[in-house]
PATI-927995 format. One line per field, with one value per residue (C-alpha): x, y, z. Coordinates in steps of 0.1 Angstrom, whole numbers. Example, Ala and Ser with C-alpha at 12.3 -4.5 7.8 and 13.67 -1.06 7.14 Angstrom:
PATI-927995
X	(123,137) .
Y	(-45,-11) .
Z	(78,71) .
END
This chain:
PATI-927995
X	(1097,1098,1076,1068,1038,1016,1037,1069,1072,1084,1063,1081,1068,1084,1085,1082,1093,1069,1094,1094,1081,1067,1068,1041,1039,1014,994,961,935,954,937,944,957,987,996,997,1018,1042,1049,1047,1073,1095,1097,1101,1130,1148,1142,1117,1086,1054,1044,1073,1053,1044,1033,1029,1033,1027,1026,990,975,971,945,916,934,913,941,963,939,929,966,975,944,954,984,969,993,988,992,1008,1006,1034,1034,1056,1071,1081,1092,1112,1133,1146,1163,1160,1164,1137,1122,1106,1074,1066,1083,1056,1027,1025,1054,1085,1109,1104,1080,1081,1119,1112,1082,1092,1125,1100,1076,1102,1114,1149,1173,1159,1177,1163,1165,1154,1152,1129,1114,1089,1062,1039,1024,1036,1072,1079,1109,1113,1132,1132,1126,1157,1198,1199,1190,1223,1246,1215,1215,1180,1173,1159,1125,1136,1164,1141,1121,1151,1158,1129,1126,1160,1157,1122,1147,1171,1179,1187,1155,1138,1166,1154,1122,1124,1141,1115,1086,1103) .
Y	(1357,1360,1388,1386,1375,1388,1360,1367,1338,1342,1328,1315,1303,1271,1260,1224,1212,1183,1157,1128,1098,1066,1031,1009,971,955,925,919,939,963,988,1025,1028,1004,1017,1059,1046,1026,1057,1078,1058,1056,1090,1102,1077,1095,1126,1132,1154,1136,1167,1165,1133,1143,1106,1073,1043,1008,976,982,944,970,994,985,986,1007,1011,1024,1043,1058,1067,1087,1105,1115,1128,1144,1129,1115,1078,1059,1024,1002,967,937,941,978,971,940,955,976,948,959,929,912,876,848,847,884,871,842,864,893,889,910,905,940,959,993,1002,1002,1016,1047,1050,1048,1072,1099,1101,1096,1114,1098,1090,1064,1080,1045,1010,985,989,965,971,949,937,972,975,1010,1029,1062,1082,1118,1132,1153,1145,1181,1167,1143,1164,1174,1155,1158,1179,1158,1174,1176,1196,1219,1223,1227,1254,1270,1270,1282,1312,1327,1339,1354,1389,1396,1388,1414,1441,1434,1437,1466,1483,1471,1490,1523) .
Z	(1142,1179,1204,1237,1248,1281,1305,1292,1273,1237,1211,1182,1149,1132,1096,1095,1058,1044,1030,1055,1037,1056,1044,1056,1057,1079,1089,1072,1094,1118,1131,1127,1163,1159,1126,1144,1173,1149,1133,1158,1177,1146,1138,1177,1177,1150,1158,1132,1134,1126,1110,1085,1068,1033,1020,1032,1009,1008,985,961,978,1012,989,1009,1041,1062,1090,1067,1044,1077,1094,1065,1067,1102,1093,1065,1043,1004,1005,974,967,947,925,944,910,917,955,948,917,945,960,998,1022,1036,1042,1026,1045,1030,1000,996,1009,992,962,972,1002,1015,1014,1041,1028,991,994,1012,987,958,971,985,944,929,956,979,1016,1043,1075,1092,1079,1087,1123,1137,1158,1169,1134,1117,1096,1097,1074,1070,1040,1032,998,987,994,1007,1041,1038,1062,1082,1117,1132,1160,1192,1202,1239,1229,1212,1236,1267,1242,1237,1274,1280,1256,1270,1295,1277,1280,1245,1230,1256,1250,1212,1223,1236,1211,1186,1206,1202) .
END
């Protein structure tokens, strides 16, 4: 729905769907900060809105993890924990260290698949920031043929459109 505001501008609402799922692995102690901006970065990379995130999910040993416990909670999102027996039977690559520390190989990519249910797509694999593995999948193949949207361009076009004639002949036609 679009209307005119006092400035001109048009004010337009936008559904933002809740199927983004983030996989978390991380070192032992990160703080809250570093985990947000991981996925923050991540997402803006690809285009994905930060809104969008439904779950975040993670290997169970991270429970008690109060940087992770605490990012979800910003993004008011449910977080879900996973077995190294659940992650590794997904058979994502990885590396031995995580392999020898915490039981699976991988650990952000699984548990995003695993979280985001059966038709499941990852939108990005394993990103690292700092101490923070990021991967992002979305919860339905209906978003397989959907390319995502750059913010900037929404917002070029949001700003292109405040101008447009059309919407204020509609407008006006509307206020008869």
């Amino acid at each position: 729905h679009e209307k005119k505001n006092g400035s001109g501008a048009i004010t337009t609402a936008c559904l933002i769907t809740r199927v983004v799922v983030v996989g978390i692995g991380c070192r032992r102690g990160t703080p809250v900060a570093e985990i947000r901006q991981a996925i923050e970065t991540v997402c803006e990379k690809h285009g994905m809105d930060r809104r969008a995130i439904a779950r975040v999910a993670s290997i169970d040993i991270k429970q008690d993890e109060s940087g992770l416990i605490e990012a979800a909670a910003a993004l008011d999102a449910d977080i879900v924990f996973f077995t190294a027996a659940e992650l590794a039977a997904l058979d994502r690559p990885g590396n031995s260290f995580v392999a020898e520390t915490v039981g699976t190989p991988a650990v952000c990519e699984p548990a995003a698949l695993l979280a985001a249910g059966e038709n499941a797509m990852l939108v990005s694999g394993k990103e690292t920031i700092g101490r923070v593995t990021v991967a992002l999948a979305v919860e339905s193949d209906d978003f397989r043929q959907v390319e995502p949207i750059p913010m900037a361009s929404v917002t070029a076009h949001t700003q292109t459109t405040a101008h447009d004639s059309t919407f204020a002949d509609d407008d006006a036609r509307s206020n008869r």
